[in-house]
C-alpha positions as CSV (number, residue, x, y, z in Angstrom):
1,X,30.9,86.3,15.8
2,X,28.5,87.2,12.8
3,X,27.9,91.3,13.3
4,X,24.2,92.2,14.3
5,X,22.0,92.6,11.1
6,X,24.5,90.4,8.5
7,X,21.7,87.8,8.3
8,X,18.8,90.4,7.0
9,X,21.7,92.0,4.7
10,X,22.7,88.6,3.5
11,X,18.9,87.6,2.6
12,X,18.0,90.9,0.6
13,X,20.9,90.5,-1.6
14,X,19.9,86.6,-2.4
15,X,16.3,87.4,-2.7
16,X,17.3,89.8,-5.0
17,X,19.3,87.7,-7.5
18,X,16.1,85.4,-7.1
19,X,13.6,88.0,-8.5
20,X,15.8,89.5,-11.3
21,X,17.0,86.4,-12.5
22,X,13.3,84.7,-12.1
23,X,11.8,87.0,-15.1
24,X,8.5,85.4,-16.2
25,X,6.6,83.0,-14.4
26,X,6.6,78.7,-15.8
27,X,4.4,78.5,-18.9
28,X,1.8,76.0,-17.5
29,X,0.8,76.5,-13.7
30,X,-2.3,74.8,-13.0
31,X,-4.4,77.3,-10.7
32,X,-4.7,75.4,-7.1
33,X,-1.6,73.3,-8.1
34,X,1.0,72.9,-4.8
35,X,3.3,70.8,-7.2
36,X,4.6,71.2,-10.5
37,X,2.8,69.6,-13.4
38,X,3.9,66.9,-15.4
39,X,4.3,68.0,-18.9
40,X,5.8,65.8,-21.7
41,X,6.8,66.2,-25.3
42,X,5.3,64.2,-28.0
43,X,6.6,60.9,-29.1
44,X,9.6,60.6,-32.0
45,X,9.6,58.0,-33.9
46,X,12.3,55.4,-33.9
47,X,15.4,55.3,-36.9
48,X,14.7,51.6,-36.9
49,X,11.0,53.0,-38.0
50,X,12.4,54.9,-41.1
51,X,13.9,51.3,-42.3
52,X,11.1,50.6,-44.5
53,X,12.5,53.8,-46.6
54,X,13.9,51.6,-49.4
55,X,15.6,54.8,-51.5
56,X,18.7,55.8,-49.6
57,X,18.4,59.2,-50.3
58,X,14.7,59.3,-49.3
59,X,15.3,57.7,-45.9
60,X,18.0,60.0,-45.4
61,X,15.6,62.9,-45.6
62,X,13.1,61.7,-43.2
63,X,15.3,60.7,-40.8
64,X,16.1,64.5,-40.7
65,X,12.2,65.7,-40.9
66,X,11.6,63.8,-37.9
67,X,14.6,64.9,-35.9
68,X,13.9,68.9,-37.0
69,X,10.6,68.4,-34.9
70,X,13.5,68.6,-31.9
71,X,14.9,71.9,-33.3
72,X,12.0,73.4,-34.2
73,X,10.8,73.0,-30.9
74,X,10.7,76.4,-28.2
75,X,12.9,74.6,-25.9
76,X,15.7,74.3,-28.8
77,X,14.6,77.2,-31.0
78,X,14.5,80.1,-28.1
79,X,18.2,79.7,-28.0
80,X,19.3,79.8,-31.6
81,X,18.2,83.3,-32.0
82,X,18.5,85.5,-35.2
83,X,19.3,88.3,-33.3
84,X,21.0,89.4,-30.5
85,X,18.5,87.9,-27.4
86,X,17.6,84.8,-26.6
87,X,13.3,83.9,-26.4
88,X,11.7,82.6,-23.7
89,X,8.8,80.7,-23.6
90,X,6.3,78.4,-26.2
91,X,5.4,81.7,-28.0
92,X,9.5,82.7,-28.2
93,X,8.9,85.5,-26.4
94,X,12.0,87.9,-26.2
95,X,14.2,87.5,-22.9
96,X,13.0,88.9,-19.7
97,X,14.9,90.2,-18.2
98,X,16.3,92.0,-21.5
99,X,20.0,90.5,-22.2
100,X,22.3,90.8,-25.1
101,X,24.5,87.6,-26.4
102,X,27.6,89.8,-26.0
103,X,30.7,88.6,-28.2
104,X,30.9,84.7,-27.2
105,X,27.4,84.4,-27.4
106,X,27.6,84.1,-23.2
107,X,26.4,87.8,-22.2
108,X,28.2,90.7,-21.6
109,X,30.2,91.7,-18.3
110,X,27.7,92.0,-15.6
111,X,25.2,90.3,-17.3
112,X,26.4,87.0,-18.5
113,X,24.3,84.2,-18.6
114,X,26.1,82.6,-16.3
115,X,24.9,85.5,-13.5
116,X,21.4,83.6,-13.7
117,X,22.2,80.4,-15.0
118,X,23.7,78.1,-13.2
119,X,24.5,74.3,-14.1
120,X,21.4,73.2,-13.2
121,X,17.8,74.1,-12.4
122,X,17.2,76.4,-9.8
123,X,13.7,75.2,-8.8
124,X,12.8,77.6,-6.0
125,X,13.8,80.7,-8.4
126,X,12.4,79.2,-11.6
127,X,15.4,79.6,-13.4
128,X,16.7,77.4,-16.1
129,X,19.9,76.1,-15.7
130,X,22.3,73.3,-17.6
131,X,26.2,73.7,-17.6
132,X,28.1,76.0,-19.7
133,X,24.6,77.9,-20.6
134,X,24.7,80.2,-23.8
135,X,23.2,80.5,-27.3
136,X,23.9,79.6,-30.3
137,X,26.4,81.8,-32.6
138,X,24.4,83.5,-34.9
139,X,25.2,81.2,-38.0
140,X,23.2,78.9,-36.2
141,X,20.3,80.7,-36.1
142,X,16.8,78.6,-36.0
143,X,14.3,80.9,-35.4
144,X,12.2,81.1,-39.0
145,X,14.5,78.6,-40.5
146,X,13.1,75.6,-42.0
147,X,14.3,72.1,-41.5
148,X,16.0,72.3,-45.0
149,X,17.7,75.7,-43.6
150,X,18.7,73.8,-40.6
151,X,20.3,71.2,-42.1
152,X,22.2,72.8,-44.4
153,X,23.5,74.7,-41.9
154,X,24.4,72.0,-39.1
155,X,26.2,70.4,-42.1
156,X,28.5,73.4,-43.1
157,X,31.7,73.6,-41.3
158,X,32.2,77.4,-41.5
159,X,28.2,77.7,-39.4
160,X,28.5,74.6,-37.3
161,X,31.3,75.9,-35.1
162,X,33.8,73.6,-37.2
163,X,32.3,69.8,-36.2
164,X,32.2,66.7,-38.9
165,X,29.5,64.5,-39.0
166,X,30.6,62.4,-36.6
167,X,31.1,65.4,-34.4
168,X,27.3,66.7,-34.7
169,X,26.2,62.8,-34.3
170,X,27.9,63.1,-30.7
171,X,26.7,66.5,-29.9
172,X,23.3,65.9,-30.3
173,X,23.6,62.8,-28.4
174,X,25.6,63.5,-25.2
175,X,26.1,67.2,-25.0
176,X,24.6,68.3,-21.7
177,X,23.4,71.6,-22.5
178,X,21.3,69.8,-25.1
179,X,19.9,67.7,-22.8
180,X,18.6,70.0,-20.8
181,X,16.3,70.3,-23.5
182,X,14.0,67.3,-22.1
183,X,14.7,68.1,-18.8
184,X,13.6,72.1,-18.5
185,X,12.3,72.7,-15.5
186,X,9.0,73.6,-13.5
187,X,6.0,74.3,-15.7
188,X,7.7,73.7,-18.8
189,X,7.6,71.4,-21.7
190,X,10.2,69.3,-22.8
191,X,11.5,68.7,-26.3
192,X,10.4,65.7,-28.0
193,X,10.9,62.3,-27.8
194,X,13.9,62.0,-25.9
195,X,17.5,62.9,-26.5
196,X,18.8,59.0,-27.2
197,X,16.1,59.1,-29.4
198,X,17.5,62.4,-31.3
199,X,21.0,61.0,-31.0
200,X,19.9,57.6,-32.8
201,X,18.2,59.7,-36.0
202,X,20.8,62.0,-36.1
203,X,23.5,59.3,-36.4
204,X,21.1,57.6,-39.0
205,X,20.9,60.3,-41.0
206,X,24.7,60.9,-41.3
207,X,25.0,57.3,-42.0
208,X,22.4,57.3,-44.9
209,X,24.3,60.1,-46.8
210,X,23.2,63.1,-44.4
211,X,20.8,64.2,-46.8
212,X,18.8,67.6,-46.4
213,X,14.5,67.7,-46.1
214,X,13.7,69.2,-49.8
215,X,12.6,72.8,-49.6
216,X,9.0,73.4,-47.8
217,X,9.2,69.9,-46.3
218,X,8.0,70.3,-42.6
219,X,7.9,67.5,-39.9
């Protein structure tokens, strides 16, 4: 038999997870708007597109150019910090409520990202959500890089957490945590293109000599 008052008890805890976990409210909420609204990123252009790149080399940049437009994106960016707390937001605004990265980039005990985060979106609360949630290390860093930065670093074993080519061609592609990147949630927008899309210009690229942008090239 449930004791008298468990209920309310069980409620205020819950409702409180809810509102410390929610932080800020979606980015774009329509004022009289009962649903959420539809937001989408911008359009990638195909690798086949990039074809007409005679010079190996060349295409090989490009293909990168476009794909940085992904990474330089909020939804990508606000979790390859250059410090030790992850941005929220189009304007990268810094985590609320404030956490740390802790030493596995997952939080530290009490507050790991996982205590919010779950494996998927939490609609009601507003909270983000994609399995095994946590930034990026910091020799991953995005935030002020350029796509020439970028690139140089997802190519460098000793930043890229160890991965060959290959390895980053299927991480783009498939990892779920990446994904999440078109799929973000009330109120928020999504990354662009899509992430086949991402996973067919990364592989591209690696295939045409994985060539970096030249320095002050931006998508």
């Amino acid at each position: 038999m449930r004791e008298p008052g468990a209920a309310p008890v069980l409620m205020v805890v819950v409702l409180g997870l809810a509102f410390g976990c929610t932080g800020r409210q979606p980015e774009t909420t329509p004022k009289g708007s009962a649903s959420p609204p539809q937001a989408s990123g911008s359009a990638l252009r195909s690798a086949d597109s990039f074809a007409q790149i005679g010079e190996r080399a060349a295409r090989s940049r490009a293909l990168f150019l476009e794909a940085s437009r992904v990474f330089l994106h909020p939804r990508c960016v606000n979790c390859h910090p250059n410090g030790d707390t992850p941005h929220q937001g189009m304007d990268l605004s810094v985590h609320d409520p404030p956490v740390v990265r802790g030493p596995d980039d997952k939080g530290v005990v009490g507050v790991q990202c996982t205590s919010c985060h779950q494996d998927q979106n939490l609609e009601l609360a507003r909270v983000p959500g994609a399995p095994d949630w946590h930034l990026a290390p910091r020799s991953m860093a995005w935030v002020g890089k350029s796509p020439r930065e970028i690139c140089e670093q997802m190519k460098d074993r000793s930043r890229n957490g160890g991965r060959t080519l290959a390895q980053i061609v299927d991480h783009n592609a498939h990892d779920k945590l990446v994904a999440w990147g078109w799929n973000p949630g009330y109120g928020r927008e999504p990354a662009p293109g899509t992430q086949e899309q991402l996973g067919q210009l990364i592989a591209a690229w690696a295939a045409s000599g994985a060539e970096c942008p030249d320095k002050g090239a931006t998508p």
